[in-house]
C-alpha positions, 0 to 999 in steps of 0.5 A: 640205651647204653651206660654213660659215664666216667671212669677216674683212675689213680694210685695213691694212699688218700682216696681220689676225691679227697684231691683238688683235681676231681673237686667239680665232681667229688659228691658224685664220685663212687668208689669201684674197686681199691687195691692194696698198692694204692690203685683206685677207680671210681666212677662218675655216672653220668647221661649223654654229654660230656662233664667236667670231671676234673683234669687228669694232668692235675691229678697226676702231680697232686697224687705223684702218679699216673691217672687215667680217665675213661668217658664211656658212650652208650657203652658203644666206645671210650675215650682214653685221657691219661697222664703221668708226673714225667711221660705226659699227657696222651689220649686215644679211644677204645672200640675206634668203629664206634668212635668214628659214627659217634665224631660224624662226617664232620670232616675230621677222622678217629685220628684227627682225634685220637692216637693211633693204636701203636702210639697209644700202646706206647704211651701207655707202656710208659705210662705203667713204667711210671706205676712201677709196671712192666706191660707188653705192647702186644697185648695193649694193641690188642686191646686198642684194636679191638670193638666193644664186645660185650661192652665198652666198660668191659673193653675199658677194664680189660685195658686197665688189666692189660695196664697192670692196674685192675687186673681181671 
């Protein structure tokens, strides 16, 4: 069995589970890895099942500045919601293969669900222009396209490299 678990990302002076936004899950919350530019990422451990760990688009305003969380499945995938003060909100997946065997043969695909890996690149490129981070496309498509090799976790921080936000 693989890991399950969130991942909450955010940029700002005060610690993340100090804000409104990730209150429902504050006691669970733990701190990964804090930068010097107010980068922070936390986890929230968790098993099968989605948790309320809170809402990205709150934290966003509350901290004034793009967040980001990361769900991981059986390390098989990610599901990526993001959002920022001024581009929005977007949500796609990483390790797209994994994805789709986990939404079934419900009828509904990856991209009922999930931008398309170009549009995600996209998004994510404005999403770092809001950190005040200059990204490529390319390299987020890569990233985007990309399976779960060795782990979902380790595809989803290589995302936050190519993002400018944890780099490797």
């Amino acid at each position: 069995m693989g890991y399950w678990g969130y991942y909450v990302v955010g940029r700002s002076e005060r610690p993340l589970a100090e804000f409104p936004a990730v209150a429902g899950v504050r006691d669970d919350l733990a701190l990964l890895d804090r930068r010097a530019d107010g980068w922070q990422v936390w986890e929230v451990p968790g098993g099968e099942g989605a948790r309320d760990v809170g809402n990205m688009n709150t934290l966003a305003l509350e901290t004034g500045a793009p967040a980001l969380f990361g769900y991981v499945m059986d390390s098989d995938c990610v599901v990526i919601e993001a959002a920022a003060p001024e581009s929005g909100a977007w949500t796609t997946c990483l390790a797209r293969r994994a994805m789709a065997a986990y939404l079934g043969d419900g009828g509904l695909t990856v991209e009922d669900y999930f931008l398309e890996p170009r549009d995600a690149a996209e998004r994510a490129v404005a999403w770092a222009a809001e950190s005040d981070r200059t990204v490529r496309t390319a390299p987020l498509l890569d990233v985007l396209r990309a399976e779960a090799e060795p782990s979902a976790e380790e595809l989803f921080f290589r995302f936050l490299d190519r993002l400018g936000v944890v780099p490797q």
